[in-house]
C-alpha positions as CSV (number, residue, x, y, z in Angstrom):
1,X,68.3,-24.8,-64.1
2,X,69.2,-25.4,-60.4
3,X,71.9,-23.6,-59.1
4,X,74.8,-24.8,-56.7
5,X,73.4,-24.8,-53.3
6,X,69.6,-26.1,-54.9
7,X,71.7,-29.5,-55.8
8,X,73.0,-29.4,-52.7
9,X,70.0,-29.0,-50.7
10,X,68.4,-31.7,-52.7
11,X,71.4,-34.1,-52.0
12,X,70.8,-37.4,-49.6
13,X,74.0,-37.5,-47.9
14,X,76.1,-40.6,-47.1
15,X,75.3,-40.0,-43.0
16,X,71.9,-39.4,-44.0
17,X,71.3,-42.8,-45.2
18,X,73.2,-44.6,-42.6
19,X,70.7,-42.7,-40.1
20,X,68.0,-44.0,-42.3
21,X,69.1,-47.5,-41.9
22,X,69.9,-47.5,-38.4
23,X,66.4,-45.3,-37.0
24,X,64.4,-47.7,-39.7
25,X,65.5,-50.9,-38.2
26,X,64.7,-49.6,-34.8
27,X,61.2,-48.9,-36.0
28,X,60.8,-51.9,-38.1
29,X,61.5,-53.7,-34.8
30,X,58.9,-51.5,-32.7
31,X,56.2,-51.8,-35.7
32,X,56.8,-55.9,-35.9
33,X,56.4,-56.2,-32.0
34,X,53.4,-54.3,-31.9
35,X,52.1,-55.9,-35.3
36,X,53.0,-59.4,-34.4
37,X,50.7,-59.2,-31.3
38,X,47.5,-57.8,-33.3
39,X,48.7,-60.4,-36.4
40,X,48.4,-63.7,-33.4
41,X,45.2,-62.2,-31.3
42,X,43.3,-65.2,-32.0
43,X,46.2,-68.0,-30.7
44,X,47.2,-66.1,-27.9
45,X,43.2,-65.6,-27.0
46,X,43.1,-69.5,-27.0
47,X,46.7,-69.6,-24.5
48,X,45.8,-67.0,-22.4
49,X,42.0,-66.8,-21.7
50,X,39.8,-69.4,-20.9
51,X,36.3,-69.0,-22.3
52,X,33.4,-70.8,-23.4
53,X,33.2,-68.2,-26.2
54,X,35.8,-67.4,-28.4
55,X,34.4,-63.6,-29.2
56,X,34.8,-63.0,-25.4
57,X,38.2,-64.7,-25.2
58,X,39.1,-62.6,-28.8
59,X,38.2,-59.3,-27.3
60,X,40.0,-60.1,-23.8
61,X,42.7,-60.5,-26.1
62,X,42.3,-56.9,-27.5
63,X,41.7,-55.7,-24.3
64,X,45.2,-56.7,-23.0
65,X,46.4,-55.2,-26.3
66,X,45.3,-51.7,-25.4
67,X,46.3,-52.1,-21.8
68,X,49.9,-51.6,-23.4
69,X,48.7,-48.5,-25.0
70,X,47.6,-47.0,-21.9
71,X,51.5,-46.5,-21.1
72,X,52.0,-45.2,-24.7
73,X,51.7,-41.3,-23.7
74,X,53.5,-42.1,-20.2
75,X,56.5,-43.6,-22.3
76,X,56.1,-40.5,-24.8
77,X,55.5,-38.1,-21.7
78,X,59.4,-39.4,-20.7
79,X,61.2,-40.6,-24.1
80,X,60.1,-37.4,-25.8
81,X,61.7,-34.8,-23.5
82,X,64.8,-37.3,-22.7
83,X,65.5,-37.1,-26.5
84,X,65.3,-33.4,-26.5
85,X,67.7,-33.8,-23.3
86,X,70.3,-36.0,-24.0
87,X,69.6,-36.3,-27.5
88,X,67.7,-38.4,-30.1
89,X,70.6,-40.9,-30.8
90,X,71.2,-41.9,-27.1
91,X,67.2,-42.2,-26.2
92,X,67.0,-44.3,-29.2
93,X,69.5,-46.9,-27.7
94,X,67.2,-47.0,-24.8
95,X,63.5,-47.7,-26.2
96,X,64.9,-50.6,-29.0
97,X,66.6,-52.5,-25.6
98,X,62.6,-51.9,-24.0
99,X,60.4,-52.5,-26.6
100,X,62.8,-55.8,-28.1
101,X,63.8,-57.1,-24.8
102,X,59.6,-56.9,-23.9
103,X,58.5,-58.5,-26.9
104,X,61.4,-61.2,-26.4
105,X,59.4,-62.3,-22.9
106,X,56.1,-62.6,-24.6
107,X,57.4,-65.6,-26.2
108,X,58.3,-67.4,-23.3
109,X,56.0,-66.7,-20.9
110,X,53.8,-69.8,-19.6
111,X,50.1,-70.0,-20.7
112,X,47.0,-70.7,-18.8
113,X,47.1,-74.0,-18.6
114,X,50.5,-73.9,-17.0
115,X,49.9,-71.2,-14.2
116,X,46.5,-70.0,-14.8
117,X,45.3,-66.6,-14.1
118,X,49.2,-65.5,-13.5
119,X,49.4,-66.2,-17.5
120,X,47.3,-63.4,-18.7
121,X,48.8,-60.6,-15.7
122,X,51.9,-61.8,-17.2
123,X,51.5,-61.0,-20.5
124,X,49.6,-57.6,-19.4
125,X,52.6,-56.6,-17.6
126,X,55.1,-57.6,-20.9
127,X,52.4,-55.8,-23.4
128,X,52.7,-52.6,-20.8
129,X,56.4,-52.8,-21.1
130,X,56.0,-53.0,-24.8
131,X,53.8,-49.6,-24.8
132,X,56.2,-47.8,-22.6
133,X,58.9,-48.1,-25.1
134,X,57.4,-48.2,-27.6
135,X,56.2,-44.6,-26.3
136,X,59.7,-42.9,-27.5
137,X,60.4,-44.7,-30.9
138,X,58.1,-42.5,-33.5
139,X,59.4,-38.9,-32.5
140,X,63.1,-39.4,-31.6
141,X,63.1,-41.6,-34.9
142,X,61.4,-38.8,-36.9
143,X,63.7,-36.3,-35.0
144,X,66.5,-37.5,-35.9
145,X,66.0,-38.4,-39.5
146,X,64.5,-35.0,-40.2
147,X,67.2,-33.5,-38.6
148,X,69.9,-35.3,-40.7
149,X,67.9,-34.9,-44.2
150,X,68.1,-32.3,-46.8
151,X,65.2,-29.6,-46.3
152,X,63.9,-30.1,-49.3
153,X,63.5,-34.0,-49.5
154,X,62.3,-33.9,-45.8
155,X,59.0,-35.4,-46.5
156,X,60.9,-38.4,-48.6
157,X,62.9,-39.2,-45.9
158,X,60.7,-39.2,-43.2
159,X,57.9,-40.9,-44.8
160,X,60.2,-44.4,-44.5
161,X,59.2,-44.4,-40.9
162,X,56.0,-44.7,-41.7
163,X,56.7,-47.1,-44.9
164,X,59.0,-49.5,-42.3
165,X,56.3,-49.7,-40.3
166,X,54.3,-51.1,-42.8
167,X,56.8,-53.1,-44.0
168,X,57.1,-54.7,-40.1
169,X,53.9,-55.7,-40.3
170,X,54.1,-57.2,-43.7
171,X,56.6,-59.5,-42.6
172,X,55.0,-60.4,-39.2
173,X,51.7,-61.5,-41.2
174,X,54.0,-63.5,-43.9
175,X,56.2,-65.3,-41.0
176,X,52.9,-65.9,-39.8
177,X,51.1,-67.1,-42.7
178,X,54.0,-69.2,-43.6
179,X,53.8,-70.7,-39.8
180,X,50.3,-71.3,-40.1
181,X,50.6,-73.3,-43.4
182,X,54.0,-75.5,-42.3
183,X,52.5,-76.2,-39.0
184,X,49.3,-75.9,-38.9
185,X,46.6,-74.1,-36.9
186,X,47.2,-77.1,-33.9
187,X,50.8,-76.9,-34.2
188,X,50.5,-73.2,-34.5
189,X,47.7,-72.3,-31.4
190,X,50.2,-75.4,-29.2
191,X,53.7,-73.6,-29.8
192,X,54.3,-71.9,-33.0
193,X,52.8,-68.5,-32.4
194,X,55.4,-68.4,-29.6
195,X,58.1,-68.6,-32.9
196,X,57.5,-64.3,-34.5
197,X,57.9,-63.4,-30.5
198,X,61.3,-64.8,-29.8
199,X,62.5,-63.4,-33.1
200,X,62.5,-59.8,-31.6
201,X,65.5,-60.6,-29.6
202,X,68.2,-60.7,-32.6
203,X,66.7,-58.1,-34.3
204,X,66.6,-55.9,-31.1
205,X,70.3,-56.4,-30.9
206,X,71.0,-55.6,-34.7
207,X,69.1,-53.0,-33.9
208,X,71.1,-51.6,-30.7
209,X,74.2,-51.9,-32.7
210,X,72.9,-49.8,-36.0
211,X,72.1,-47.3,-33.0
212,X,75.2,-47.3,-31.1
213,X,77.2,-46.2,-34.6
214,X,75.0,-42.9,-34.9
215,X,75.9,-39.6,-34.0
216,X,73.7,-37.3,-33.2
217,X,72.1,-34.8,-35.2
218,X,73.5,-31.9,-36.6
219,X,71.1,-29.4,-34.9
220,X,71.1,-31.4,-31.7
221,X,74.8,-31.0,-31.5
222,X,74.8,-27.4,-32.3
223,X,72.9,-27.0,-29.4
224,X,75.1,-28.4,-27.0
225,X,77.9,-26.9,-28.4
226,X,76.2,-22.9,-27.3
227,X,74.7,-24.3,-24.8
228,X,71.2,-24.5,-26.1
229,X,69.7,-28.1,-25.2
230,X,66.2,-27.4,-23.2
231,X,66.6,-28.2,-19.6
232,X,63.2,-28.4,-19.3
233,X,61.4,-29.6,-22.6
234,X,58.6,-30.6,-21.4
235,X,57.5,-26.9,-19.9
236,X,58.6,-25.7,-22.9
237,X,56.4,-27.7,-25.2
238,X,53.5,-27.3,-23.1
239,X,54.3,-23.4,-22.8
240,X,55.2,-22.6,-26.5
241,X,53.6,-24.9,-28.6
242,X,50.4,-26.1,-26.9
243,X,48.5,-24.5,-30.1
244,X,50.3,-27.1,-32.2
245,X,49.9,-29.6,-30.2
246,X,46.4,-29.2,-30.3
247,X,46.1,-29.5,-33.5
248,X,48.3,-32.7,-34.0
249,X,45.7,-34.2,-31.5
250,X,42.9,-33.6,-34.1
251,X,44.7,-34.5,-37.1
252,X,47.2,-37.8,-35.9
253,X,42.9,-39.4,-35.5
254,X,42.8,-41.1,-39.1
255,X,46.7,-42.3,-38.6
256,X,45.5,-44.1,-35.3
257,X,43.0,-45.7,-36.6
258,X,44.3,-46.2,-39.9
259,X,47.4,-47.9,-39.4
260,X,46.2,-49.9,-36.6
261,X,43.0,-50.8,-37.8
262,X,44.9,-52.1,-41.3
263,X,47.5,-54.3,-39.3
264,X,45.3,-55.0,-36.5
265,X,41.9,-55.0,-36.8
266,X,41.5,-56.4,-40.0
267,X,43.1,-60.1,-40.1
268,X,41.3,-60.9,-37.5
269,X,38.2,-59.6,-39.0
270,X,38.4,-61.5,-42.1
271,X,39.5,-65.1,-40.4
272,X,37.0,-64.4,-37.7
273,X,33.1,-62.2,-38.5
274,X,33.9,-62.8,-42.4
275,X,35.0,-66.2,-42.3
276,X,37.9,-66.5,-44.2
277,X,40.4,-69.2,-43.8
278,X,43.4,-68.0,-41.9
279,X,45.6,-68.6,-44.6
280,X,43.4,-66.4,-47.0
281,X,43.3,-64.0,-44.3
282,X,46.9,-63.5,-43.9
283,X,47.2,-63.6,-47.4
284,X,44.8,-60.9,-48.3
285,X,47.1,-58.6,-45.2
286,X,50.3,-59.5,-46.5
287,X,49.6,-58.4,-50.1
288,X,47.6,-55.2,-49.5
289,X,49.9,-54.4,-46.8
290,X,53.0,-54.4,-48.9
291,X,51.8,-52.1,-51.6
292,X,50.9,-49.8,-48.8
293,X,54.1,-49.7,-47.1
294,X,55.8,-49.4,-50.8
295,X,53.5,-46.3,-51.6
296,X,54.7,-44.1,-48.7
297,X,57.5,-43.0,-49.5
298,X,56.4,-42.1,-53.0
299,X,53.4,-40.3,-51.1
300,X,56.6,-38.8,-48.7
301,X,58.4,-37.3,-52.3
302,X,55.0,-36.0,-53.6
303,X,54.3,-33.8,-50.2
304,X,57.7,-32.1,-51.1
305,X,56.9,-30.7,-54.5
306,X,53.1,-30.4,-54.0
307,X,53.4,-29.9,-50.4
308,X,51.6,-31.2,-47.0
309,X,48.4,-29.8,-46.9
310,X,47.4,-31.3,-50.2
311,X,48.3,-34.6,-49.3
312,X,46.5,-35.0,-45.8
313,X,43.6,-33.4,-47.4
314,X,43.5,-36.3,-50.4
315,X,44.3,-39.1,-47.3
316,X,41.5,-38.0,-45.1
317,X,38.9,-37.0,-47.7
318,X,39.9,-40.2,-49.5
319,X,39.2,-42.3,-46.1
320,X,35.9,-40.8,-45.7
321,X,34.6,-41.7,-49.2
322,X,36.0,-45.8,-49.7
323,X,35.8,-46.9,-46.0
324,X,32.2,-48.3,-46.8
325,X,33.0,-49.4,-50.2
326,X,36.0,-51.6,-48.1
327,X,33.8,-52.7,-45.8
328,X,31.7,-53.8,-47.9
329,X,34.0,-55.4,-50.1
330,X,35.6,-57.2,-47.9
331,X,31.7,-58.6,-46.2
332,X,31.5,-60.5,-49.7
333,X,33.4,-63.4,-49.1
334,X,35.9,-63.2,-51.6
335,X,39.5,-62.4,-51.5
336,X,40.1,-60.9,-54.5
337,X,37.0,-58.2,-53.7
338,X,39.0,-58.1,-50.2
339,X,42.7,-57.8,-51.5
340,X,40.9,-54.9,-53.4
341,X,39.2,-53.3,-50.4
342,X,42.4,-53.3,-48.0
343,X,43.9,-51.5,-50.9
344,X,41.2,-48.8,-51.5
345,X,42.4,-48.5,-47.7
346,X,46.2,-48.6,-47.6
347,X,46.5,-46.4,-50.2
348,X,44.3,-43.4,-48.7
349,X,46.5,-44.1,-45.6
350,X,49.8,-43.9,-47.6
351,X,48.6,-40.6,-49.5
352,X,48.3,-39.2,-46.0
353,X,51.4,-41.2,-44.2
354,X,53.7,-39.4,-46.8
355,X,52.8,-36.0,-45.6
356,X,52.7,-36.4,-42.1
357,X,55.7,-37.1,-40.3
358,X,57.1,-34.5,-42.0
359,X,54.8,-32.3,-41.4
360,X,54.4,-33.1,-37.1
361,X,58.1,-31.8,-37.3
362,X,58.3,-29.5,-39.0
363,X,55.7,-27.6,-36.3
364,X,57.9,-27.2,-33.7
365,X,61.8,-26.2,-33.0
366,X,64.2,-28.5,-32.8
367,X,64.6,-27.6,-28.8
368,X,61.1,-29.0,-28.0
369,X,60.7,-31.4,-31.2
370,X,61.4,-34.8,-30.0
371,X,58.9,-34.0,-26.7
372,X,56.7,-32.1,-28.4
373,X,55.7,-34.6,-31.0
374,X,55.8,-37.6,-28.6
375,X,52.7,-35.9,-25.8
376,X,50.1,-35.7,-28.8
377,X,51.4,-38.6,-30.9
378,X,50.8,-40.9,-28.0
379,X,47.8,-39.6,-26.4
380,X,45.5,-40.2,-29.6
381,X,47.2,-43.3,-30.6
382,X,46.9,-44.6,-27.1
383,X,43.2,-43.6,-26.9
384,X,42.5,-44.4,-30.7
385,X,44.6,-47.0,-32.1
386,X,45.2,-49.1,-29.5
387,X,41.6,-49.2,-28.5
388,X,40.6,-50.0,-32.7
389,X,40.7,-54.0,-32.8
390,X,38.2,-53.8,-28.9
391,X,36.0,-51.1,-30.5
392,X,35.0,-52.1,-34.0
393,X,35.2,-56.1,-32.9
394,X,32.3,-54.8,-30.5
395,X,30.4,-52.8,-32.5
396,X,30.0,-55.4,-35.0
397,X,29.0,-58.0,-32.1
398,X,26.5,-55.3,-30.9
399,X,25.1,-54.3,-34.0
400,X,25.3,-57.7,-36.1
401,X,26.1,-55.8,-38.9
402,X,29.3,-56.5,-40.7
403,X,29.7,-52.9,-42.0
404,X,29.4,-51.2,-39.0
405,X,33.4,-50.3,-38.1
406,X,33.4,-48.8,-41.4
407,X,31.1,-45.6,-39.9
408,X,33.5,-45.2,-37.0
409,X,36.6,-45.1,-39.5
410,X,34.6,-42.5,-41.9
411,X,33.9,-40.6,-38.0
412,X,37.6,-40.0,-37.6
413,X,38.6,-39.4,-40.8
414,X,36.4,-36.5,-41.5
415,X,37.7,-35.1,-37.9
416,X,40.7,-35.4,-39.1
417,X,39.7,-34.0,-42.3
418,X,38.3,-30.6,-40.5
419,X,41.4,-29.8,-38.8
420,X,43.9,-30.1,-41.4
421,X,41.3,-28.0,-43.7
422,X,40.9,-25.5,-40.9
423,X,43.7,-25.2,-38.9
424,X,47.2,-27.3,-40.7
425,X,49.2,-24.5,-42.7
426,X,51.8,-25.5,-45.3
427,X,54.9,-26.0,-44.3
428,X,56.8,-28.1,-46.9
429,X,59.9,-25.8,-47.6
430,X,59.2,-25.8,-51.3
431,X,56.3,-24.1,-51.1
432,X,57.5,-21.5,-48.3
433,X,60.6,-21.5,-48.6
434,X,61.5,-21.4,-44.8
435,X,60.2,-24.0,-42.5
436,X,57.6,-22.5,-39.3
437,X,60.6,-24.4,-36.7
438,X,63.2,-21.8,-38.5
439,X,61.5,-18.7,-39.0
440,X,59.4,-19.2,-35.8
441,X,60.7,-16.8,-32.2
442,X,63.6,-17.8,-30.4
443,X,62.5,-20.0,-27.7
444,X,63.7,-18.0,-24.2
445,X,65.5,-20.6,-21.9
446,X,63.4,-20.8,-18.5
């Protein structure tokens, strides 16, 4: 039987969930932004570049796509720390007003036909506004929501970050799929893919007012209140938990790829090398997608009674062994055979989704949390997942083969694989009891 305080540590409190709602709208926003531009690569590759050859004009398209993740790890490098500084709640408030109010001007900026080359350096400099706020959302978000949740039901909670985001880009590729089918691909490459874009504006203010309602977090204000908030987090990270942050480097590779080459990559794939229609295309995301984003948190509950080692090692290791069963899959033509192979996927990335955001906070204090999960976060997705849609669109092009993005997913994964294996220690309180952040050395203020 449990006693007292176990029901109590086990119990989802009334704030908790209203943090919940309020971070999870904020991210669903962040993930449908940054979604919705991988979701309509090919329509804004036809408004925005002129080319004779619509590969070229695609991967121009990709290319502007991880121009805005080249300002990923500057926005973390400055929304991390400030959240660690003046608290999660506040920074939050901030980076749903950037990454919204960006996303909003990508509608209704003019294409290349109107003003020519300005078109395209216009949309860079939206897409690089995008990244830079989009720099701040995962670790305050996480911050705060593991901050406000029960220690043992840590991983649940968390893991709706990742399952939101999912969810984001399940609705982007419905609204889209739905677009494309009332409108039409003319209609659609003319005006409509302008439609998902403008859309970011009412949710970013739902957003900002969900935010504005918050209070902080308990441990954040307990800090203030002694006079504990880091003055300087970003030393501090870098000082104290460089080792960590290491680590996260190697290990955040498969969720890089993973998520960005599910909601990215792989429409455009399928509609474009693989020759599906668009509507089977969008189809086959939206489904595959959606049980994805409805298996992490399940995947979040099961990393706190089994822990979170387990659980990235079954993600990773599972990666490594369907990615070129997926592939080829998918390279039949069929999209029942490809509904099955972006499953074999999702759910390998949900199996390691539950486990990880949890886990990334868990490694640090709640001083440097925010900051500290932000620098690595960012620099590998920046450098990974932003770069997934260019990379495997031209290894394909350069190889002919069909299959061949599958070996660089399987590449990652088993980095990924290695560290966890070798250097990730468990740190789900169920199985020891007292998380690494609380047991670990005071942190000396400079």
């Amino acid at each position: 039987m449990h006693n007292k305080d176990d029901a109590e540590d086990q119990r989802i409190s009334p704030q908790a969930r209203k943090v919940l709602v309020a971070a999870g709208i904020g991210h669903f926003i962040e993930w449908y932004d940054v979604g919705t531009y991988g979701l309509l690569a090919t329509f804004l590759a036809a408004n925005f570049f002129v080319s004779d050859n619509p590969t070229a004009a695609l991967l121009a398209t990709f290319a502007v796509s991880a121009v805005g993740f080249v300002l990923r790890p500057l926005g973390g490098l400055f929304f991390g720390p400030l959240g660690d500084r003046i608290g999660r709640q506040r920074t939050l408030v901030i980076v749903v007003l950037l990454t919204s109010g960006s996303t909003f001007a990508m509608g209704v900026l003019p294409t290349y036909d109107s003003v020519g080359v300005l078109a395209p350096v216009l949309l860079v400099i939206a897409r690089m506004l995008q990244g830079f706020g989009a720099g701040g959302e995962t670790s305050n978000a996480v911050a705060l929501l593991f901050e406000h949740s029960p220690r043992t039901r840590r991983g649940y909670m968390t893991s709706w970050m990742d399952g939101i985001g999912f969810v984001a880009s399940v609705v982007g590729s419905a609204l889209a799929l739905v677009l494309i089918n009332v409108l039409g691909d003319g209609a659609m490459t003319d005006w409509g893919w302008r439609i998902p874009f403008l859309l970011a504006l009412p949710l970013g203010l739902v957003g900002l007012y969900l935010r504005l309602q918050l209070t902080d977090s308990p441990e954040f204000r307990e800090m203030e209140a002694v006079g504990e908030v880091a003055q300087s987090p970003t030393k501090e990270a870098f000082r104290t938990g460089y080792k960590p942050m290491l680590i996260l480097c190697g290990v955040l590779l498969l969720k890089a790829i993973g998520h960005w080459a599910l909601v990215s990559f792989l429409p455009s794939f399928l509609s474009g090398d693989l020759g599906f229609s668009t509507s089977d295309a969008f189809t086959t995301t939206t489904v595959a997608i959606g049980v994805t984003a409805l298996a992490v948190p399940v995947m979040g509950a099961l990393s706190d009674r089994v822990g979170r080692k387990p659980m990235l090692i079954a993600g990773s290791a599972g990666i490594v062994v369907v990615s070129w069963p997926a592939f080829y899959l998918m390279s039949l033509g069929n999209i029942a055979a490809a509904i099955a192979a972006m499953l074999l996927l999702g759910l390998m990335i949900a199996v390691f989704d539950g486990a990880l955001s949890a886990m990334m906070a868990e490694q640090f204090p709640a001083r440097i949390r925010s900051g500290a999960m932000a620098i690595p976060y960012n620099l590998v997705v920046s450098a990974f997942g932003g770069t997934v849609p260019y990379v495997a669109t031209w290894l394909v092009s350069s190889t002919g083969s069909k299959l061949a993005p599958s070996f660089y997913v399987m590449l990652l994964a088993a980095v990924t694989l290695g560290f966890v294996v070798a250097a990730i220690r468990e740190t789900a309180p169920r199985r020891t009891q007292v998380a690494p952040a609380q047991h670990a050395e005071p942190i000396r203020q400079p």
